[in-house]
C-alpha positions in Angstrom: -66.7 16.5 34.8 -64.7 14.0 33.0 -62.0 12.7 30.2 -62.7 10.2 27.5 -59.8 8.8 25.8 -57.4 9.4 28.4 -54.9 7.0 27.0 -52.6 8.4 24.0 -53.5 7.0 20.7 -50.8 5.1 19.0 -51.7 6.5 15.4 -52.0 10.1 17.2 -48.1 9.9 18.5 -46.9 8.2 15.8 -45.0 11.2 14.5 -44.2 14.0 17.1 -45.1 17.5 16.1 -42.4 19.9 15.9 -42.9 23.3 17.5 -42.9 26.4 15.9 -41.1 29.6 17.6 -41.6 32.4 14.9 -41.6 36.4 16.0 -40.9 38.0 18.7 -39.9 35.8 21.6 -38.5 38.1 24.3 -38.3 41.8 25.3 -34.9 43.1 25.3 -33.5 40.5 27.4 -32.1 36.5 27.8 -33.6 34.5 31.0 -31.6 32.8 32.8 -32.0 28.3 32.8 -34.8 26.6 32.4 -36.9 25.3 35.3 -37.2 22.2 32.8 -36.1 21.3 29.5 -36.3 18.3 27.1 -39.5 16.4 27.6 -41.0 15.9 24.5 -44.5 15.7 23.6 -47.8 13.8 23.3 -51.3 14.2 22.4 -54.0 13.5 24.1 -56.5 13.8 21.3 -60.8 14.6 22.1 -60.6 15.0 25.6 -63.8 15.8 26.5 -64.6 18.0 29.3 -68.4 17.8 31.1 -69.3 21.4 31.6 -73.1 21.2 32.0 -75.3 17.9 32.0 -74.8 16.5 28.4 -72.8 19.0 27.2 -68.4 18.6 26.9 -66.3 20.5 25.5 -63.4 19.0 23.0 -59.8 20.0 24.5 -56.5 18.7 22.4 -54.1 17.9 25.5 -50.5 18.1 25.0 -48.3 16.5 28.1 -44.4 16.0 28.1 -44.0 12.8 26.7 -42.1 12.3 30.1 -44.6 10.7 32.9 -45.0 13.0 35.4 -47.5 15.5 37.0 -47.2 19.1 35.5 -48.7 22.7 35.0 -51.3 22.8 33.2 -51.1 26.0 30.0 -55.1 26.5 28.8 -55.7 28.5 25.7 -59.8 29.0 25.6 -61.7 30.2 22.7 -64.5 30.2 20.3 -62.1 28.6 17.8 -61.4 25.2 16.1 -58.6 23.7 17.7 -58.0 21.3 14.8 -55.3 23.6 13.1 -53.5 24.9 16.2 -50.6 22.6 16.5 -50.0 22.5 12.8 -48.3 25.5 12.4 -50.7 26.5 9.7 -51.1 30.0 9.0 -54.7 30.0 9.7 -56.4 33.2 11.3 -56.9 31.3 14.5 -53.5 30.5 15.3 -52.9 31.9 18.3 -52.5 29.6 21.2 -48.5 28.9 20.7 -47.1 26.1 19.9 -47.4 22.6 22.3 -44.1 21.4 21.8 -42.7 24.1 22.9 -44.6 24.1 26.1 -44.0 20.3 26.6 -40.7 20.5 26.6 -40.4 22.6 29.3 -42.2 20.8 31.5 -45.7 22.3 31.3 -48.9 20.6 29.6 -50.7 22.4 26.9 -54.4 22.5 26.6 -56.8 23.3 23.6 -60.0 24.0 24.1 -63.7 24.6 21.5 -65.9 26.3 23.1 -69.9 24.3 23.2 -71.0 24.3 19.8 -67.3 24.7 17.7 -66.4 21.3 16.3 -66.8 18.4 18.2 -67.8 20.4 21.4 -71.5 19.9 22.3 -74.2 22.2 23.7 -75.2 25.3 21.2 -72.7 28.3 20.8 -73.9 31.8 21.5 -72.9 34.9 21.0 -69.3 35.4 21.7 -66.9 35.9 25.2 -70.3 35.3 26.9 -71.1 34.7 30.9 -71.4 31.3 29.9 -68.5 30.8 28.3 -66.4 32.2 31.3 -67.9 30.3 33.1 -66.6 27.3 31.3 -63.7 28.4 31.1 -63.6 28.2 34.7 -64.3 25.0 35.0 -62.0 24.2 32.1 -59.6 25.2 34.4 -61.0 22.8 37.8 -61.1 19.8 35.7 -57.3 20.4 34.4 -55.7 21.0 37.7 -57.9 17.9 38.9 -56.1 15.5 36.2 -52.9 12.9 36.7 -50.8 14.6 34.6 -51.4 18.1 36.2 -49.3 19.1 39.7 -52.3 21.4 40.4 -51.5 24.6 39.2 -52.8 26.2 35.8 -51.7 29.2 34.2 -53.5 30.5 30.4 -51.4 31.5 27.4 -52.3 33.0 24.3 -53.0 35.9 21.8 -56.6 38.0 20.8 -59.5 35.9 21.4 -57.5 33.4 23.4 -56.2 36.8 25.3 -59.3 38.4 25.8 -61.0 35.5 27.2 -58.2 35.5 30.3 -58.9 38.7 32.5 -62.7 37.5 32.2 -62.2 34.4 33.8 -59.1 35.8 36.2 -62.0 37.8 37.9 -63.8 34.7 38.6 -60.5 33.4 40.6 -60.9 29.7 40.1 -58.4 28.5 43.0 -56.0 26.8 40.6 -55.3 29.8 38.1 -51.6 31.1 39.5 -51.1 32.9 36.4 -52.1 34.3 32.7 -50.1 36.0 29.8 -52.7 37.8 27.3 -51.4 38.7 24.3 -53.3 42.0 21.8 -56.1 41.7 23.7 -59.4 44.2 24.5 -61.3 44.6 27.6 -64.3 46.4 26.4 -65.4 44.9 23.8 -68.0 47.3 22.7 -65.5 50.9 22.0 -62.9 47.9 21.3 -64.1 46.0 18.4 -68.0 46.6 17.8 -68.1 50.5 17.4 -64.7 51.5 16.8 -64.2 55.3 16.9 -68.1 55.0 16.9 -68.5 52.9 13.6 -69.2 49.7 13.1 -66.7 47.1 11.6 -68.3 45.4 8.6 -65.0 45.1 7.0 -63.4 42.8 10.4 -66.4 41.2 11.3 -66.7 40.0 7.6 -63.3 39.0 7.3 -63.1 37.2 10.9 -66.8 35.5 10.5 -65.3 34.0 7.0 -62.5 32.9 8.0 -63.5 31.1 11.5 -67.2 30.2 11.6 -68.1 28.8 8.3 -70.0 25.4 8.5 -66.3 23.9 6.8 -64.5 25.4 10.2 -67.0 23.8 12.6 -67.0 20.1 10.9 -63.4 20.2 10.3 -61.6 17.7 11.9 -58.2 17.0 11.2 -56.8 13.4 12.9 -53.4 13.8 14.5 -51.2 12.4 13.1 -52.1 15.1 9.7 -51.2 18.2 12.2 -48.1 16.7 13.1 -47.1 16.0 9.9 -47.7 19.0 8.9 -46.0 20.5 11.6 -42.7 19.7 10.4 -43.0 21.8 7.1 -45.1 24.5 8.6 -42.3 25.3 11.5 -39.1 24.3 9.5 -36.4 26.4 8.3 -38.6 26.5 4.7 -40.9 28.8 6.4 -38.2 31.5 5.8 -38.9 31.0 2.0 -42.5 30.8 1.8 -44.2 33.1 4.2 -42.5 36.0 3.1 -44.1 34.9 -0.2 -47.5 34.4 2.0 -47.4 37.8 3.9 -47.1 39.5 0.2 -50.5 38.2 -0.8 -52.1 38.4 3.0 -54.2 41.2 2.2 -55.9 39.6 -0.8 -56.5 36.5 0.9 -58.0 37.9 3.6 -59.8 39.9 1.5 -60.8 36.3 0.1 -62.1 35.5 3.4 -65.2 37.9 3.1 -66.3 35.6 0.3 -67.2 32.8 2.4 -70.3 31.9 3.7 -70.3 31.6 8.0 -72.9 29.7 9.6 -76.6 31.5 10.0 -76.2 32.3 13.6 -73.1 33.8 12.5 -75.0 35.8 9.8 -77.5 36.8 12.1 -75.1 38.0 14.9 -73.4 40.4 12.3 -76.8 41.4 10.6 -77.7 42.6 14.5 -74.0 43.7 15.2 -74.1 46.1 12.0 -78.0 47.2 11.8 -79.1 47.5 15.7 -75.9 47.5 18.4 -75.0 51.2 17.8 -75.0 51.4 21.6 -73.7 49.4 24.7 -77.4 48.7 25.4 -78.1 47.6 21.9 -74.9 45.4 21.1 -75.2 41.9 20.7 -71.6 41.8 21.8 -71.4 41.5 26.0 -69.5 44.5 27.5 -66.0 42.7 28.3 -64.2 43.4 31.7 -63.3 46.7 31.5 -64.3 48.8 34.8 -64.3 45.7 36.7 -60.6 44.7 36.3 -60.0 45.1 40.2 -61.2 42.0 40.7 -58.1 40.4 39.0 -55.5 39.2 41.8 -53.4 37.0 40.0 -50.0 37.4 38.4 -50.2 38.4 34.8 -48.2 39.4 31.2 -49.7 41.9 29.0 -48.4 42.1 25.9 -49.4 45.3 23.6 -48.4 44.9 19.4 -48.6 48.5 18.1 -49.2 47.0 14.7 -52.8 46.9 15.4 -54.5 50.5 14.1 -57.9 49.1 15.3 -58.1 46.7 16.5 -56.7 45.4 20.1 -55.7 48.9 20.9 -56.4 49.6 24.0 -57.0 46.4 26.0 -53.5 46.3 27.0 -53.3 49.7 28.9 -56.7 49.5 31.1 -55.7 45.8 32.1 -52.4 46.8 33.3 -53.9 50.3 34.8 -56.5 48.7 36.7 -55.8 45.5 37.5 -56.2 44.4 41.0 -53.2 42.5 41.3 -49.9 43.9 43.1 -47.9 46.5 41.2 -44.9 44.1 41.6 -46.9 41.4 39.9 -48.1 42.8 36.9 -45.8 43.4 33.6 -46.8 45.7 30.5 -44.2 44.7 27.3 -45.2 47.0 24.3 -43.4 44.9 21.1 -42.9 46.0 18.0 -45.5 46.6 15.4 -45.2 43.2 13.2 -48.0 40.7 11.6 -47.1 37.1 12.1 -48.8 34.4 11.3 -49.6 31.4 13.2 -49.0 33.8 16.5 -46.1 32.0 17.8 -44.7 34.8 18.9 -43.8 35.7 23.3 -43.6 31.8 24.1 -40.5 32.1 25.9 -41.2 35.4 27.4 -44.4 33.6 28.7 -42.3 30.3 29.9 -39.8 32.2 31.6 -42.8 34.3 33.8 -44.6 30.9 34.4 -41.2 29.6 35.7 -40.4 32.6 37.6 -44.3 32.1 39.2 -45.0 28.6 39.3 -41.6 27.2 40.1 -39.6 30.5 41.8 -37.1 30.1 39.1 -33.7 32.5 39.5 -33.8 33.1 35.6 -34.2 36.8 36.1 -37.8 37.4 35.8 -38.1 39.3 39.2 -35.6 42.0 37.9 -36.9 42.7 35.1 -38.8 46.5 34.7 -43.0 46.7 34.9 -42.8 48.2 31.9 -40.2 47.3 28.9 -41.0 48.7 25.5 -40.0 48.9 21.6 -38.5 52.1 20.2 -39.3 52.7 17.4 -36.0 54.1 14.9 -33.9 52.7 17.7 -34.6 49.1 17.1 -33.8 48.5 20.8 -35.9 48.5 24.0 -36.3 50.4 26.7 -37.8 50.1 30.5 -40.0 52.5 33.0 -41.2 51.4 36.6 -44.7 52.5 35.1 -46.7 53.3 32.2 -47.0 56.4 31.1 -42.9 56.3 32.0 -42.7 58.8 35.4 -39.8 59.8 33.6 -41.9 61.5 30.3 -43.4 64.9 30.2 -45.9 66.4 28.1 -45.5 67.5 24.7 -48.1 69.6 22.7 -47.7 70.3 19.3 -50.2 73.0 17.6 -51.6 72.5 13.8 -51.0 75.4 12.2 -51.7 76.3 7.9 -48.8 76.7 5.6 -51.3 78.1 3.1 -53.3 76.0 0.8 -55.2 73.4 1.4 -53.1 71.0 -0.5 -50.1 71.9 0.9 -48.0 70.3 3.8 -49.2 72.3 7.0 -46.6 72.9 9.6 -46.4 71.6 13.2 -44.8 73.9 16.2 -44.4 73.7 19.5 -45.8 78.0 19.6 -49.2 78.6 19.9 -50.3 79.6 16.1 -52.0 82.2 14.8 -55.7 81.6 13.9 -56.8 80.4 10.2 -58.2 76.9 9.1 -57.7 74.2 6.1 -60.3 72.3 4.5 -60.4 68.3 2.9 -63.2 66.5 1.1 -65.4 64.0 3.6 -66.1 61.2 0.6 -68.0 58.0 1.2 -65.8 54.8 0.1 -67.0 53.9 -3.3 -68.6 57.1 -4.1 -68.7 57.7 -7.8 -66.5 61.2 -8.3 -65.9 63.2 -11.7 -62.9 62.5 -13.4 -60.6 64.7 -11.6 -62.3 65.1 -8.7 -59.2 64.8 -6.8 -56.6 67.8 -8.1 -59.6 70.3 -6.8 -61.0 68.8 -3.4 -58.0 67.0 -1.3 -59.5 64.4 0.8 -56.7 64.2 3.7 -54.6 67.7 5.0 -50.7 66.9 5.8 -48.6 68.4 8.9 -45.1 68.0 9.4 -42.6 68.7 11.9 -38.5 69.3 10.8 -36.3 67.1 13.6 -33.4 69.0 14.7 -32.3 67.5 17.2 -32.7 63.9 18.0 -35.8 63.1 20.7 -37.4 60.1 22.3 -41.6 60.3 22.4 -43.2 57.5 24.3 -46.7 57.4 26.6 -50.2 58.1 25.4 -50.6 60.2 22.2 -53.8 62.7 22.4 -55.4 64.6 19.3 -57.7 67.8 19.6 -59.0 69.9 16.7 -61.5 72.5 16.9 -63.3 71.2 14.0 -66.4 71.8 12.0 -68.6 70.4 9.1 -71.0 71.4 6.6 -72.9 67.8 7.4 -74.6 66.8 10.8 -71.8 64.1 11.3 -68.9 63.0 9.1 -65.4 60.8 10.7 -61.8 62.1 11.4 -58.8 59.6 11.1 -55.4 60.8 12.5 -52.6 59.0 11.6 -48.6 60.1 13.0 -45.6 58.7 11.0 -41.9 59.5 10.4 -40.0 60.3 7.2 -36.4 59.7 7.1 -34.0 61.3 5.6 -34.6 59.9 2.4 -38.5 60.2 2.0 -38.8 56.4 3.2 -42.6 56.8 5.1 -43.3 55.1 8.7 -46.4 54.5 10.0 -46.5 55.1 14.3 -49.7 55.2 15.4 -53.8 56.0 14.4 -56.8 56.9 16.1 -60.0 57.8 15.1 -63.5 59.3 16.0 -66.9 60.1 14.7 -67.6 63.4 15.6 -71.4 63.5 16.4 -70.2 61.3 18.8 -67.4 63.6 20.6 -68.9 62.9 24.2 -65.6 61.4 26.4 -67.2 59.2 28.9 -64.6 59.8 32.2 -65.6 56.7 33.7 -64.3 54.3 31.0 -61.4 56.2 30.4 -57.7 55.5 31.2 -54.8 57.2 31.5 -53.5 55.9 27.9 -57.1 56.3 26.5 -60.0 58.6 26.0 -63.2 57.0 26.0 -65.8 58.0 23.9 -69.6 57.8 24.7 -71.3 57.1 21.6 -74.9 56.5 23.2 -76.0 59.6 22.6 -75.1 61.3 19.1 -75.3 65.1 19.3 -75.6 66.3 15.7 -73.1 68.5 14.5 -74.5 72.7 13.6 -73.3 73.4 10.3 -70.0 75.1 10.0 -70.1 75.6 13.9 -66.8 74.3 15.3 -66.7 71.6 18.3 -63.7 70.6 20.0 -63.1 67.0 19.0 -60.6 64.9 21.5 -59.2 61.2 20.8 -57.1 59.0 21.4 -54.0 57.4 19.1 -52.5 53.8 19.7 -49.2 54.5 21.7 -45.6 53.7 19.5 -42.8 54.8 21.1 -40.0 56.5 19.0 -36.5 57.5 18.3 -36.5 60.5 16.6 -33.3 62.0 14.7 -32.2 65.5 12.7 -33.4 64.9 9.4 -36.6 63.2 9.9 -40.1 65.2 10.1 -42.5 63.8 12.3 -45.9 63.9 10.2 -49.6 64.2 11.0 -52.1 63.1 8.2 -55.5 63.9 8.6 -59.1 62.1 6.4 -61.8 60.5 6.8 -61.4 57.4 5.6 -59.4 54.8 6.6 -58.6 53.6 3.0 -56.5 56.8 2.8 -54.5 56.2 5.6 -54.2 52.6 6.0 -51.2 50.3 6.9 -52.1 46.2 5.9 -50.8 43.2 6.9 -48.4 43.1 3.6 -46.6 45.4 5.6 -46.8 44.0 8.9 -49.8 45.8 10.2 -53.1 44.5 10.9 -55.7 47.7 10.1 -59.1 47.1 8.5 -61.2 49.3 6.6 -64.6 51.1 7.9 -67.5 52.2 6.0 -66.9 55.8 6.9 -67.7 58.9 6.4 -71.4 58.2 5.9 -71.7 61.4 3.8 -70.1 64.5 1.4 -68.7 66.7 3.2 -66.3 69.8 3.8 -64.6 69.5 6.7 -62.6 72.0 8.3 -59.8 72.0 11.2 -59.5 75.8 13.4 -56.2 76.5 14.4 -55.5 77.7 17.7 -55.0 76.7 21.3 -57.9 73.6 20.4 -55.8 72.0 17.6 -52.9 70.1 18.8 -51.3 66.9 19.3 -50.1 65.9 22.6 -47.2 62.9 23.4 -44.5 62.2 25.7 -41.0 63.0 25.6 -37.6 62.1 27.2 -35.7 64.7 25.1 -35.0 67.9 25.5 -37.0 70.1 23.6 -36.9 73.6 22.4 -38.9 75.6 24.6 -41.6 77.7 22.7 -41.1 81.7 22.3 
């Protein structure tokens, strides 16, 4: 393997590029002193690293402007790196910000996968076995160069996270550490067949916006980014991207409009038409179920603002992990939408400290778990996740009469009886009115008297039933204060001819669902149908109600990035329907609390 143009560039260093720190840096607490600070920053520009005969990958390398020999940070992806240290609010701006790693004493690595810009060799299909395997040796030749001490760690958030327990299980002798950020480890139940749908409506949006012919000959010279730096991550981003984050939905919504590359067509032509099961999907399978195999010290970082998307990831990794209890961390943030993902860089720096360098900054004390509260605006810590301190909490559905009406939620086993809601196809052309005599979603909600904490994994069952051979079933859980102010926790989602749980993918925080083998429902003949919400830990006080909304579409119940949440519509239900919940012992919903509770009569 080897480096062209190892030699900064005058033009590239003419102007320094400023570093961006922008969301959430830190979980509830301040480290203690840097193991390094003050060092500056300079490009490296077009490295290009030998991976295969005639065939380099194009890494942008960021040292401390400082000689010296340092750790290496590697963010990997399928990505152009050409916009990553601008600050640009681009959809594949997550690798941090290089100055910020510079400065503290750690060089910063950007890396194109083979066929993304001016890397060579032809891309495939994504987070394959080959690109792990370059990944690797991403990492070899970095901890091999004369500005590196040796050591590597990775950094980074979605792709750039998912790509870092594949490679941690290949355990390249230089990798001493990684901090993934909203990341997924099965990439099939994940991101391909959500709740056993496809995802025209991501994949559209994502495709657009990152693999257009545009995104793969863009190159932008240096000295641009860094320019552009210094508006992108100066105090005027205070004025302008709240201005940005009004219109985000409409421009991603844009996005769809553009034309990706033919492979990139084709990959979503196969991913919506033919990969309806793990066999079939174009997508490889992702880590999950072989995450014992990781050894290394890691961050996981969980955002709840994700509905569905990077749900779940999180929880397996830090479940099943090989590495040491007392070297893995789970930090569950709040639920917020930033753009470019600068968000966790000092959290990350003060871990790589704490690993690399045995810094006292505190990192050894802190909890294995730390997590956001929702309503309390502060965090809070458990030794594991779901917290040994938590307890289960089921809460029955149960009819308040009409179909329209706000159903109730008790913790007493109800009385039997059912409530109906329209199944309707997005787009379907409806009579005028069609809405004041079929109610596509049902509403439950629960009175707070006395002021509870729910955390841990958040289960729905229904004994449900159709008058179609399949339909789909969204579940969204809010809060409404005091004053009718409406905030969204958590979602989850299933199709219910696939209802199967498959107990080997499962986790503690999720139920997996099989969707291999669709078992069509019997007309009005109830099933029992059990998923899975994202968790959001919460605060509850006397005067809220806890609320359960139930549809099937996602439209209906949907969050967007406006608002800080990052949720994307599916193409479901496939068909008109009447659907129907039973109440009983089947139909409940099942958290976590560390509050006292009324204990049911």
């Amino acid at each position: 393997m080897r480096a062209g143009n190892v030699k900064p560039g005058f033009w590239d260093n003419l102007i320094p590029p400023k570093g961006g720190l922008f969301g959430e840096q830190l979980a509830g607490w301040t480290p203690g002193p840097a193991a390094r600070s003050g060092l500056g920053c300079r490009i490296l520009a077009d490295q290009m690293i030998e991976v295969a005969p005639s065939i380099a990958l194009a890494a942008d390398v960021y040292v401390p402007k400082a000689p010296g020999r340092y750790p290496a940070v590697v963010a990997f992806a399928a990505y152009s790196k050409e916009l990553q240290a601008a600050g640009a609010p681009t959809g594949n701006n997550e690798t941090g910000s290089p100055p910020v790693f510079t400065d503290r004493g750690y060089a910063h690595i950007l890396v194109a996968r083979r066929g993304m810009g001016r890397s060579t060799g032809a891309d495939g299909v994504y987070l394959n076995d080959t690109d792990v395997e370059d990944h690797a040796k991403v990492i070899r030749w970095a901890a091999a160069q004369p500005w590196c001490d040796g050591q590597v760690v990775l950094f980074g958030t979605s792709y750039y996270g998912m790509t870092q327990p594949q490679v941690a299980r290949l355990r390249p002798a230089a990798l001493k550490a990684f901090f993934a950020i909203e990341m997924c480890t099965d990439f099939f139940r994940h991101i391909a067949m959500f709740g056993g749908a496809p995802q025209p409506d991501f994949f559209a949006t994502w495709m657009g916006s990152n693999f257009t012919p545009f995104q793969l000959k863009l190159h932008v010279p240096p000295l641009l980014r860094a320019m552009a730096s210094h508006i992108t991550n100066s105090p005027l981003k205070r004025l302008w991207w709240p201005q940005l984050k009004k219109r985000m939905a409409r421009i991603m919504k844009g996005f769809q409009g553009e034309t990706p590359t033919a492979a990139t067509r084709e990959l979503f032509a196969a991913l919506m038409l033919d990969g309806k099961t793990r066999a079939s999907s174009a997508l490889p399978g992702g880590p999950s179920g072989a995450l014992g195999e990781i050894d290394v010290p890691f961050v996981v970082v969980q955002n709840p603002g994700y509905l569905n998307l990077h749900q779940f990831g999180a929880y397996d990794l830090f479940e099943n992990a090989g590495t040491p209890a007392d070297r893995k961390w789970l930090i569950i943030g709040s639920p917020a939408y930033e753009l470019p993902a600068y968000h966790w860089q000092l959290e990350a720096l003060a871990f790589f400290d704490h690993v690399l360098y045995g810094a006292d900054n505190g990192y050894a004390s802190q909890a294995r778990v730390r997590y956001w509260r929702q309503g309390a605006g502060t965090y809070a810590s458990a030794a594991d996740w779901p917290p040994p301190q938590s307890a289960p909490l089921r809460i029955y559905l149960t009819s308040n009469g009409a179909d329209p009406d706000t159903h109730r939620l008790t913790p007493d086993l109800p009385a039997d009886g059912l409530n109906r809601w329209a199944a309707v196809p997005p787009g379907a052309t409806l009579a005028a009115g069609f809405d004041a005599v079929a109610n596509q979603s049902l509403a439950f909600e629960l009175p707070i008297e006395e002021e509870m904490e729910l955390t841990g994994p958040v289960t729905v069952s229904l004994a449900f039933s159709s008058n179609e051979i399949d339909s789909h079933v969204v579940a969204r859980t809010g809060v409404v204060s005091a004053d009718g102010r409406y905030t969204i926790l958590s979602m989850g989602m299933i199709r219910p001819a696939c209802r199967r749980i498959d107990e080997a993918r499962s986790t503690a925080t999720e139920i997996a669902i099989d969707v291999d083998t669709p078992e069509p429902l019997v007309r009005d003949v109830p099933v029992t149908l059990l998923f899975s919400l994202t968790p959001q830990p919460v605060v509850l006080r006397p005067g809220e109600r806890f609320r359960l909304d139930i549809a099937s579409r996602t439209d209906l119940l949907r969050s967007d990035v406006s608002r800080g949440y990052a949720q994307f519509d599916m193409q479901v239900p496939p068909y008109f329907s009447r659907n129907t919940i039973h109440y009983g012992k089947d139909s409940f919903i099942e958290m976590r609390r560390l509050a006292r509770w009324p204990t049911a009569a």
